[in-house]
Biopython code that builds the backbone (N, CA, C, O; Angstrom):
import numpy as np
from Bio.PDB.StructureBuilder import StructureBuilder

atoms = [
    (1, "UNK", "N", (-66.489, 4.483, 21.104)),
    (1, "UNK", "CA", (-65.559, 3.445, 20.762)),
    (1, "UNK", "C", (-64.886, 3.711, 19.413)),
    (1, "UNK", "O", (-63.684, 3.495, 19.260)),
    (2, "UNK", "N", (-65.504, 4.081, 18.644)),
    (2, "UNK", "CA", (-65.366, 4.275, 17.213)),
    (2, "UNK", "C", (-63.961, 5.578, 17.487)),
    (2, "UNK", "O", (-63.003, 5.494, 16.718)),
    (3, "UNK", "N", (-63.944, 6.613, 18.492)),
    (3, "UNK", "CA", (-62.948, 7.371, 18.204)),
    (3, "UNK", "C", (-62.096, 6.732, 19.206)),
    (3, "UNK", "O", (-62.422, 7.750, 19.818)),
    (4, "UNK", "N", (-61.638, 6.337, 19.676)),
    (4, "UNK", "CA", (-60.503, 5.175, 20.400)),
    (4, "UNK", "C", (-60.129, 4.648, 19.630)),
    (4, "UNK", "O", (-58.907, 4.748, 19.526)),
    (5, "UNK", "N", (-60.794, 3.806, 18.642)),
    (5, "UNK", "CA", (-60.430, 2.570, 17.549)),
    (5, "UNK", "C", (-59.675, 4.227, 16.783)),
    (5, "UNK", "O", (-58.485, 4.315, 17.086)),
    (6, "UNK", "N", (-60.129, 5.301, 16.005)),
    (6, "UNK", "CA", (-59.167, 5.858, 15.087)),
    (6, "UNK", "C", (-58.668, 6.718, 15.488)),
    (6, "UNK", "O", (-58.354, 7.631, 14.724)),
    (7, "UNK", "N", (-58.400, 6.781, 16.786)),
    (7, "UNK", "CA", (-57.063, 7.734, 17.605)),
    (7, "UNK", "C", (-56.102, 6.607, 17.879)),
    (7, "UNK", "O", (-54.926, 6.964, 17.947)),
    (8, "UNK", "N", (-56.316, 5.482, 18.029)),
    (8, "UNK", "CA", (-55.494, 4.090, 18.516)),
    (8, "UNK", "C", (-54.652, 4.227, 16.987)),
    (8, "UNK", "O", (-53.554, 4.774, 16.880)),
    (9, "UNK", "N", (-55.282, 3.718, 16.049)),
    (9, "UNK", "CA", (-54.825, 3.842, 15.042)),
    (9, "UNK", "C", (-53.934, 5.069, 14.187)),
    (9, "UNK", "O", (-53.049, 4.823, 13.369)),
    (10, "UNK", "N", (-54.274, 6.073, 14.482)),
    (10, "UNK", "CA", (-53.947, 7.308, 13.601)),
    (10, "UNK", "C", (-52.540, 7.268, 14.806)),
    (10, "UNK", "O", (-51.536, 7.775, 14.305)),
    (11, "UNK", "N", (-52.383, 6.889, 15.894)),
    (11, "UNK", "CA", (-51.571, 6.768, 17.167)),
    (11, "UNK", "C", (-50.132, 5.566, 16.338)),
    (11, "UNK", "O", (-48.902, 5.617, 16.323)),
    (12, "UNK", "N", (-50.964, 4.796, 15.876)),
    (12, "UNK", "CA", (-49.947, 3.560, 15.177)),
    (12, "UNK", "C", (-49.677, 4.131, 14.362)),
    (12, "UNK", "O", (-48.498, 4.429, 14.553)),
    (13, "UNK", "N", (-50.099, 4.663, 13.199)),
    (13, "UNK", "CA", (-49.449, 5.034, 12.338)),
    (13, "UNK", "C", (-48.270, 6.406, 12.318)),
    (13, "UNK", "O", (-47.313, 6.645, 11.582)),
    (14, "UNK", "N", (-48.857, 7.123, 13.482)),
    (14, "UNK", "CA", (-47.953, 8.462, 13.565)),
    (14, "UNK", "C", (-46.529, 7.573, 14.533)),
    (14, "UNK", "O", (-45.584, 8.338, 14.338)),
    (15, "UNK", "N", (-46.149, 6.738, 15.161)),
    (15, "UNK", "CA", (-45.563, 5.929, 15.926)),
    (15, "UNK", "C", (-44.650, 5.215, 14.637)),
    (15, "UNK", "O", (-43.443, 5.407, 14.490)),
    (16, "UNK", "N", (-45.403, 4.454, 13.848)),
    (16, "UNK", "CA", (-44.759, 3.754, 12.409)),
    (16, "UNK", "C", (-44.160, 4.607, 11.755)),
    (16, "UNK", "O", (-43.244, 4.111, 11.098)),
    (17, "UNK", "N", (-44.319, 6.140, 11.596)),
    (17, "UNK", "CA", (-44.214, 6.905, 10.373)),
    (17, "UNK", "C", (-42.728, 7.368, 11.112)),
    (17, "UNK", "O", (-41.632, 7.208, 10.575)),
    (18, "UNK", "N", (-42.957, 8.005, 12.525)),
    (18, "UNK", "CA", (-41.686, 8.310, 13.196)),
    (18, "UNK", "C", (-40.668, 7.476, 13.137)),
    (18, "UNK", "O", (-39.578, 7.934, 12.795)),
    (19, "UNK", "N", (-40.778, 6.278, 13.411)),
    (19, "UNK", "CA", (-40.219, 5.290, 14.010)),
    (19, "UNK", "C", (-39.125, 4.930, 12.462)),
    (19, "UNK", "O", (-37.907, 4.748, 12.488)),
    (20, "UNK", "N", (-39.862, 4.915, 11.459)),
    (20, "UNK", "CA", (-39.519, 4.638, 10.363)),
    (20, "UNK", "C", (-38.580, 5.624, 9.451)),
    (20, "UNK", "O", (-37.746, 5.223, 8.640)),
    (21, "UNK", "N", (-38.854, 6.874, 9.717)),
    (21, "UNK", "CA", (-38.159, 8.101, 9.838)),
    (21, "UNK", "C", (-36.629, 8.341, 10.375)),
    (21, "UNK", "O", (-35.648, 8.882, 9.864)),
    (22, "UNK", "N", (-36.883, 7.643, 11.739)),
    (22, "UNK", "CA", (-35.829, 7.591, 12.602)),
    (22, "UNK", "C", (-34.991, 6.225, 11.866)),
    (22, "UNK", "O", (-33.774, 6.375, 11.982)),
    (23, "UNK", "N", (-35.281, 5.255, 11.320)),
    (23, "UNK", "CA", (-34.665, 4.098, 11.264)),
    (23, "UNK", "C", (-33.841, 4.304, 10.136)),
    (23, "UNK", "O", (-32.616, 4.194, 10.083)),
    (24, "UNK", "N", (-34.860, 4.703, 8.979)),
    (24, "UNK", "CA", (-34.630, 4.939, 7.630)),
    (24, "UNK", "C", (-33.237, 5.960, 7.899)),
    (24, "UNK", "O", (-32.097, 5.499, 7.844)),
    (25, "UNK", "N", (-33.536, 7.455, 8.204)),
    (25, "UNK", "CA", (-32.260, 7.933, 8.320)),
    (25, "UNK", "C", (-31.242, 7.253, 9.034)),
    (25, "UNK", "O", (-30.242, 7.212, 8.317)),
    (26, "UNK", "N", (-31.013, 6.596, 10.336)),
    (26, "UNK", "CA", (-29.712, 5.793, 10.842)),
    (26, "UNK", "C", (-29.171, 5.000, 9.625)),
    (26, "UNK", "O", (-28.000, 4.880, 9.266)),
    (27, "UNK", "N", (-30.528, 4.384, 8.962)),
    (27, "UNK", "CA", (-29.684, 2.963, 8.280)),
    (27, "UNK", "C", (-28.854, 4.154, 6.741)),
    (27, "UNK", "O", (-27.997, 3.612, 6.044)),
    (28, "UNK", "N", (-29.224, 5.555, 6.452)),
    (28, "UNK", "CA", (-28.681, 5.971, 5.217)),
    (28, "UNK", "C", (-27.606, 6.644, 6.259)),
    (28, "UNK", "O", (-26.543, 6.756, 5.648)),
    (29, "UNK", "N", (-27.507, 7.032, 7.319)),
    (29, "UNK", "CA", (-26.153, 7.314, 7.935)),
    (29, "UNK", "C", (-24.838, 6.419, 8.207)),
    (29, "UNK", "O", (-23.639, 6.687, 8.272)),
    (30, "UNK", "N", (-25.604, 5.221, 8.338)),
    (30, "UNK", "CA", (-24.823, 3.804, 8.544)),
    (30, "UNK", "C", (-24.114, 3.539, 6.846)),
    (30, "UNK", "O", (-22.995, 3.042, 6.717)),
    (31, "UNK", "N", (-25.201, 4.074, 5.321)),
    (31, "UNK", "CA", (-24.631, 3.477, 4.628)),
    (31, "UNK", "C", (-23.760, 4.697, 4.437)),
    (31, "UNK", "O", (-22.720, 4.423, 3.838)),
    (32, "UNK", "N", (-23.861, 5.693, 4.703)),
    (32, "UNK", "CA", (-22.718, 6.787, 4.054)),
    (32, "UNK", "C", (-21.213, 6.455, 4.820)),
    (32, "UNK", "O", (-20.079, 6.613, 4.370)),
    (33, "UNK", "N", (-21.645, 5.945, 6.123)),
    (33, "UNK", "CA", (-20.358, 5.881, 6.892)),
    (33, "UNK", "C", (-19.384, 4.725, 6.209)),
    (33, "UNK", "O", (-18.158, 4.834, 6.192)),
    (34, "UNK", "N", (-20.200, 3.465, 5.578)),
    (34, "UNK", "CA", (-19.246, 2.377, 5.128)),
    (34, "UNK", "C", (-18.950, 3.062, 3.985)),
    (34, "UNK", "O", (-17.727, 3.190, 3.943)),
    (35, "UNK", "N", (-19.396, 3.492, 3.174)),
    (35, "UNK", "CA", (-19.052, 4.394, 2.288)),
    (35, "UNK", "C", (-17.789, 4.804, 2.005)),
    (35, "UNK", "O", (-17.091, 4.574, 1.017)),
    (36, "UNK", "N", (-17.452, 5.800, 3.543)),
    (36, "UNK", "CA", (-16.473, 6.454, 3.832)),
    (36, "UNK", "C", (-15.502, 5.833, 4.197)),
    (36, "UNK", "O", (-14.334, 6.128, 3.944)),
    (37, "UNK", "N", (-16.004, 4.622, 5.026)),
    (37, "UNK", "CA", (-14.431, 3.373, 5.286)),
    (37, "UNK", "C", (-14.379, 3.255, 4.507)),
    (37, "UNK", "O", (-14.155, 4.349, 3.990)),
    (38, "UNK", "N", (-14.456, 2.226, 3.528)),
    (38, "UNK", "CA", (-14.644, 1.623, 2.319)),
    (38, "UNK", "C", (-13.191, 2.587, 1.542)),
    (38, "UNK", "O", (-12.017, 2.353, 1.255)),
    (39, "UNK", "N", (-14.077, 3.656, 1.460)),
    (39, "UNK", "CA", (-12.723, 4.868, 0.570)),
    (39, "UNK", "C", (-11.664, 5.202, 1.336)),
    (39, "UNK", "O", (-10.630, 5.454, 0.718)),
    (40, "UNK", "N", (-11.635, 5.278, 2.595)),
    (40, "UNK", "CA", (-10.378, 5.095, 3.574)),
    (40, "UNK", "C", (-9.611, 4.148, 3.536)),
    (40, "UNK", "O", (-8.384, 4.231, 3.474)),
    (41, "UNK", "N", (-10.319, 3.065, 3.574)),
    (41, "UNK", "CA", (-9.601, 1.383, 3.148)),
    (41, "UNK", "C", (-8.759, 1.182, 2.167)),
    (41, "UNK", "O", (-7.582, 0.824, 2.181)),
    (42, "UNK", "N", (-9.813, 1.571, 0.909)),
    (42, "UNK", "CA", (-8.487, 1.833, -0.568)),
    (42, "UNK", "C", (-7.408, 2.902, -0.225)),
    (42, "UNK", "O", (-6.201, 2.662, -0.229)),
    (43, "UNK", "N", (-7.786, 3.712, -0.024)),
    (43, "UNK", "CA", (-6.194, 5.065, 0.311)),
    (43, "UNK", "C", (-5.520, 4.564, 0.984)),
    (43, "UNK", "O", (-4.506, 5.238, 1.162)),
    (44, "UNK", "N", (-5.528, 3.740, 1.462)),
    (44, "UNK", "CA", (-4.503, 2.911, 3.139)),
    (44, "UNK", "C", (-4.049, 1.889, 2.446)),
    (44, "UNK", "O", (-2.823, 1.774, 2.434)),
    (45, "UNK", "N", (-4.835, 0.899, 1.707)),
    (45, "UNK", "CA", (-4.084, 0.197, 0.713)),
    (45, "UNK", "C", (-3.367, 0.616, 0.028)),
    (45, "UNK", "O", (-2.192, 0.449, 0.354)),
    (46, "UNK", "N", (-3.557, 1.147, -0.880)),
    (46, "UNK", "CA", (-2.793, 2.158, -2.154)),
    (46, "UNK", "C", (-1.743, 2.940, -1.299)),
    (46, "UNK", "O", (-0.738, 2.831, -2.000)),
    (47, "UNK", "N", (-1.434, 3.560, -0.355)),
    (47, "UNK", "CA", (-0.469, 4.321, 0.281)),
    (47, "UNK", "C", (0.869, 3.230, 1.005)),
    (47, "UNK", "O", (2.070, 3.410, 1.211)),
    (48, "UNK", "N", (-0.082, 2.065, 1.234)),
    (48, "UNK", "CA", (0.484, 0.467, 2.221)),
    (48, "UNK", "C", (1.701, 0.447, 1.198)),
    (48, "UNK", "O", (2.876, 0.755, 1.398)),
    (49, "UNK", "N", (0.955, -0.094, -0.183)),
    (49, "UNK", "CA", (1.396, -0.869, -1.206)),
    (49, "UNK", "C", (2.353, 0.298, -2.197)),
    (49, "UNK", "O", (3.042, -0.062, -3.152)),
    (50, "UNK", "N", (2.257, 1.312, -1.868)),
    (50, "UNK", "CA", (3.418, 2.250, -2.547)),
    (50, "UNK", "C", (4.397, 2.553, -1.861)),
    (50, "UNK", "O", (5.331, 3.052, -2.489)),
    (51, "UNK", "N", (4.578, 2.369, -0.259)),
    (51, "UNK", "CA", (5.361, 2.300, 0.979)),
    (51, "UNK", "C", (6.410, 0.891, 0.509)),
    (51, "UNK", "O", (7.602, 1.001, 0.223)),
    (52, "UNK", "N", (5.808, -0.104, 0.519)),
    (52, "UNK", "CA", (6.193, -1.273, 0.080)),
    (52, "UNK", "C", (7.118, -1.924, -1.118)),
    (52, "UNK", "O", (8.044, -2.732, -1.184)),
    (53, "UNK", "N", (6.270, -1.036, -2.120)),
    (53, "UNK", "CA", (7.379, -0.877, -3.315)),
    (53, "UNK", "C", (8.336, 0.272, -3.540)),
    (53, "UNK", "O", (9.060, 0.392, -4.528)),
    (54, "UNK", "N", (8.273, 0.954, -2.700)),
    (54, "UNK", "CA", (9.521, 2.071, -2.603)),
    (54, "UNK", "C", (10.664, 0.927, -1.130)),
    (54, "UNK", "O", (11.875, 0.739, -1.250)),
    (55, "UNK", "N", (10.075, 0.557, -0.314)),
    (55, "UNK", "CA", (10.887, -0.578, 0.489)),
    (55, "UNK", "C", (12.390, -1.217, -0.279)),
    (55, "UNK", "O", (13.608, -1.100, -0.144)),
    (56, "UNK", "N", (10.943, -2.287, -1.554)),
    (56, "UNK", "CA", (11.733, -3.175, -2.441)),
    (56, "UNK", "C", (12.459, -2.621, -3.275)),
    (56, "UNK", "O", (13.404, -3.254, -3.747)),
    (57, "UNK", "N", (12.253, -1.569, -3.590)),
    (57, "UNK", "CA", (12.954, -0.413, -4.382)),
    (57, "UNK", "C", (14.298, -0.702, -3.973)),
    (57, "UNK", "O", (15.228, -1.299, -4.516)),
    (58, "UNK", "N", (14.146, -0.092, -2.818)),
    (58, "UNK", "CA", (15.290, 0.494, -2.074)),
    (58, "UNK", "C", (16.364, -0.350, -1.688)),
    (58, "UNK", "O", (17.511, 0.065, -1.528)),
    (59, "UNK", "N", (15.830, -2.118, -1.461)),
    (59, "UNK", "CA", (16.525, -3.165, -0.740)),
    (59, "UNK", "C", (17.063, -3.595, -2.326)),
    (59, "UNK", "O", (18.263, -3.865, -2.280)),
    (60, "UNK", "N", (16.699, -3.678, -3.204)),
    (60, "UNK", "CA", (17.254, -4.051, -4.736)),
    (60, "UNK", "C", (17.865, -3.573, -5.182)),
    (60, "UNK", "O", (18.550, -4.228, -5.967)),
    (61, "UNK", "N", (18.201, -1.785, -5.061)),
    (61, "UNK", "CA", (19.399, -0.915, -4.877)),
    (61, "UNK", "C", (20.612, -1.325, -4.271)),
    (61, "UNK", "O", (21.704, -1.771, -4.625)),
    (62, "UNK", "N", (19.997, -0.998, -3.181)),
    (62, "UNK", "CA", (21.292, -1.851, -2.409)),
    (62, "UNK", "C", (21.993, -2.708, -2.699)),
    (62, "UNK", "O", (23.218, -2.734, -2.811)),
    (63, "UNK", "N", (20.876, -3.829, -2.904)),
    (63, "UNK", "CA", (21.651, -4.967, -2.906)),
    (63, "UNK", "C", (22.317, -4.969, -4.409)),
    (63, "UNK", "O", (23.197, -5.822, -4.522)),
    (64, "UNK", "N", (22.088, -4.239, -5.499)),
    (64, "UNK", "CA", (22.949, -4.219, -7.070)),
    (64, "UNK", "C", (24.023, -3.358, -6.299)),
    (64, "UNK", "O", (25.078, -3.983, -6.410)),
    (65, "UNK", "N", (24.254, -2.127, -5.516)),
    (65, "UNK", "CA", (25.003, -1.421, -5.225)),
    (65, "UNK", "C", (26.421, -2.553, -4.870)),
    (65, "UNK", "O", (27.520, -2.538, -5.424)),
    (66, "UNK", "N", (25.936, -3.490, -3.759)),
    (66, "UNK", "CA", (26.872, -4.504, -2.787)),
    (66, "UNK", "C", (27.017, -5.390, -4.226)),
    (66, "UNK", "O", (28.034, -4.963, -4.773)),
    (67, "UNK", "N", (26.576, -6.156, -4.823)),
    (67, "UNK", "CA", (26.665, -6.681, -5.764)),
    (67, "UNK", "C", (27.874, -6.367, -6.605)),
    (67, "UNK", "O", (28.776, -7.133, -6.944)),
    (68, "UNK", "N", (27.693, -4.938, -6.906)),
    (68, "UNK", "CA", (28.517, -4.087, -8.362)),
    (68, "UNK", "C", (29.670, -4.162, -7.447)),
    (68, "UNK", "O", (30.641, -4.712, -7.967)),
    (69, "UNK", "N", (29.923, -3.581, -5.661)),
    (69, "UNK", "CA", (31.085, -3.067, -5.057)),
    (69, "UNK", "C", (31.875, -4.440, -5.154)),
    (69, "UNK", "O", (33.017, -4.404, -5.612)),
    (70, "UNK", "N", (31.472, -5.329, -4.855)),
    (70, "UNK", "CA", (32.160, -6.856, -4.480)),
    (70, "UNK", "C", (32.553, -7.377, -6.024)),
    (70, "UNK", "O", (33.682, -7.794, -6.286)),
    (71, "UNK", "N", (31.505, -7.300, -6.983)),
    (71, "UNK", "CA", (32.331, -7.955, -8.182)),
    (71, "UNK", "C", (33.795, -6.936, -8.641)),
    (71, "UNK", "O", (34.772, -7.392, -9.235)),
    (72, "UNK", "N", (33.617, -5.349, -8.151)),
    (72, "UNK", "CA", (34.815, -4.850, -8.841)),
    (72, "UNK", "C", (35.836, -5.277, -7.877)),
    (72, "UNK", "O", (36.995, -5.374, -8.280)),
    (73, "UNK", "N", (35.489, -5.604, -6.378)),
    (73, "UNK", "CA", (36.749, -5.513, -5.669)),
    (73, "UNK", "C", (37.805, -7.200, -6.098)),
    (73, "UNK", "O", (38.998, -7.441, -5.912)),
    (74, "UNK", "N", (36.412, -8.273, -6.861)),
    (74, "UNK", "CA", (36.922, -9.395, -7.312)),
    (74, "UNK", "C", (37.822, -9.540, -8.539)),
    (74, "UNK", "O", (38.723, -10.372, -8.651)),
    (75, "UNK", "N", (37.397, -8.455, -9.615)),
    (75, "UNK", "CA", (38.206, -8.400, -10.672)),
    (75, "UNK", "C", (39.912, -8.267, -10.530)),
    (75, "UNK", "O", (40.485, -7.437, -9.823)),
    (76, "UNK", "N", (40.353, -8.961, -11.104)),
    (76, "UNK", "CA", (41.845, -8.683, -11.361)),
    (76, "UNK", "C", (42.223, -7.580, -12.314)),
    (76, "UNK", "O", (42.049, -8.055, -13.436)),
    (77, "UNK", "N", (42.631, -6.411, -12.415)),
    (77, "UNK", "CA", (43.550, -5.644, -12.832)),
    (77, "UNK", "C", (43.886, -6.576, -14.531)),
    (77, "UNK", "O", (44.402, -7.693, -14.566)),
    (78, "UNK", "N", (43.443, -5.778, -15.804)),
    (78, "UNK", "CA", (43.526, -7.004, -16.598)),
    (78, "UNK", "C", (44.840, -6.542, -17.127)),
    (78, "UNK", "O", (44.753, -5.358, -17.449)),
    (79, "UNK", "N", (46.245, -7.130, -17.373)),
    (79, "UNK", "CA", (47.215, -6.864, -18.035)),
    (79, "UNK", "C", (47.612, -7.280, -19.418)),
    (79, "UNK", "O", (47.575, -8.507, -19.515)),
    (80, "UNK", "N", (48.039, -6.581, -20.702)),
    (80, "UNK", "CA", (47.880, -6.760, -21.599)),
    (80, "UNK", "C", (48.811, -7.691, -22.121)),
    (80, "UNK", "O", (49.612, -6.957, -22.699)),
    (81, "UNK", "N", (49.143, -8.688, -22.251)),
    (81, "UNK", "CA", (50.141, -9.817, -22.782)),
    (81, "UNK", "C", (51.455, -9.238, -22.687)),
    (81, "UNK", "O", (52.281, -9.449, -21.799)),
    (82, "UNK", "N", (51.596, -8.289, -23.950)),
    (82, "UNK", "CA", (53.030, -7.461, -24.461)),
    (82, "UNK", "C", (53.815, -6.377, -23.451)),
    (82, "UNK", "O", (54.935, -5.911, -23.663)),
    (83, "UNK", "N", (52.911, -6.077, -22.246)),
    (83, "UNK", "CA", (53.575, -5.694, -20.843)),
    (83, "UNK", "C", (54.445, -6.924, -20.197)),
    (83, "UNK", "O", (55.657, -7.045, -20.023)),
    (84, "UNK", "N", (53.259, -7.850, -19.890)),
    (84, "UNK", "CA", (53.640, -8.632, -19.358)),
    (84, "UNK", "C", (54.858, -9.444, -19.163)),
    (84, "UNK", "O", (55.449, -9.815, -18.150)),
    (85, "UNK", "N", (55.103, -9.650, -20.696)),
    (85, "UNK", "CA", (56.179, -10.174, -21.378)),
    (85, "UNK", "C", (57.416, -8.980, -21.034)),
    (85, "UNK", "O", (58.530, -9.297, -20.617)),
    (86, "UNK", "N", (57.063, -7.825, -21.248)),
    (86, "UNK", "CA", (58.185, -7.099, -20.987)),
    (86, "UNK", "C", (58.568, -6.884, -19.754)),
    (86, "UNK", "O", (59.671, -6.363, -19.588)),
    (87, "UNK", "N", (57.744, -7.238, -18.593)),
    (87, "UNK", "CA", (57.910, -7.093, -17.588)),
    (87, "UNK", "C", (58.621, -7.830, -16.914)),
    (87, "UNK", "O", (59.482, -7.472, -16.109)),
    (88, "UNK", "N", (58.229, -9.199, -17.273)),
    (88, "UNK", "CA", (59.148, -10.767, -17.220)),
    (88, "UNK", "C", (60.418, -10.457, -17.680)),
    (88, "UNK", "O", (61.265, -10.671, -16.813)),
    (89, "UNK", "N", (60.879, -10.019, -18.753)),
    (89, "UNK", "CA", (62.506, -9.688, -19.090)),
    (89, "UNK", "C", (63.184, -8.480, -18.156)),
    (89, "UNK", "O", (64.393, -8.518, -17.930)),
    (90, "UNK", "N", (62.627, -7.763, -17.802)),
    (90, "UNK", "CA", (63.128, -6.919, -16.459)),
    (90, "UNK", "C", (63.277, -7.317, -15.317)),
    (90, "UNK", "O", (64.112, -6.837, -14.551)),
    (91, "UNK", "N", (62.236, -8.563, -14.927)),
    (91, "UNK", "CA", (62.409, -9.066, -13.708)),
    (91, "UNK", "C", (61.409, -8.403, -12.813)),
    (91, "UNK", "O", (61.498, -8.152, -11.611)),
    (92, "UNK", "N", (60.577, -8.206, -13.535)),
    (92, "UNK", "CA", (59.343, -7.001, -12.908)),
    (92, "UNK", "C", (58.400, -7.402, -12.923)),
    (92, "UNK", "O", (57.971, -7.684, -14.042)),
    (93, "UNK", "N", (57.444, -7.694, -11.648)),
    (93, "UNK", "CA", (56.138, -8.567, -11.671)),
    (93, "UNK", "C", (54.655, -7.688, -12.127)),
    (93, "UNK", "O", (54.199, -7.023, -11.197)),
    (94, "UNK", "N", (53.960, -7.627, -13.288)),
    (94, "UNK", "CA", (53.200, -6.589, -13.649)),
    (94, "UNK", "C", (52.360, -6.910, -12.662)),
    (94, "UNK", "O", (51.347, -6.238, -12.471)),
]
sb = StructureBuilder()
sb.init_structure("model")
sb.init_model(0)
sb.init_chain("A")
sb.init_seg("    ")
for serial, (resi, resn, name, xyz) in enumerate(atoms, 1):
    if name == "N":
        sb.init_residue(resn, " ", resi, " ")
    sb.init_atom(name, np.array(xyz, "f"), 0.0, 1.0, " ", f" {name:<3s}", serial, name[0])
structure = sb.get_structure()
């Protein structure tokens, strides 16, 4: 009986030791893998968010570009008084 009881046992523990072996490494494979998302996650952010501000970049360009084209096409031609005047005595619309 006595070697049943410490083959039963030496049986549990070689069973625990494996078992624990096996677990222990999954759970440090499991943590290397979040690990690795984790650092994938930031690069995808950081790449998102530089995509994004080259976007706004680009739409704020524009839009000063349309901005600048429309205020020059609004300006009047500025004429200097002393033309003007001379232009009026010719009969000539500056």
């Amino acid at each position: 009986m006595a070697v049943k009881t410490w083959g039963a046992f030496a049986a549990g523990v070689a069973v625990g030791w494996i078992g624990r072996s096996v677990l222990g490494s999954t759970r440090e494979a499991m943590v290397k893998a979040l690990v690795v998302s984790h650092g994938i996650r930031e690069r995808a952010k950081r790449i998102f968010a530089e995509q994004v501000e080259w976007l706004e970049d680009t739409f704020a360009e524009g839009r000063a570009r349309h901005e600048a084209a429309r205020h020059a096409a609004q300006v009047e031609p500025h004429v200097p008084p002393a033309v003007a005047d001379v232009a009026k005595k010719r009969g000539q619309a500056a």
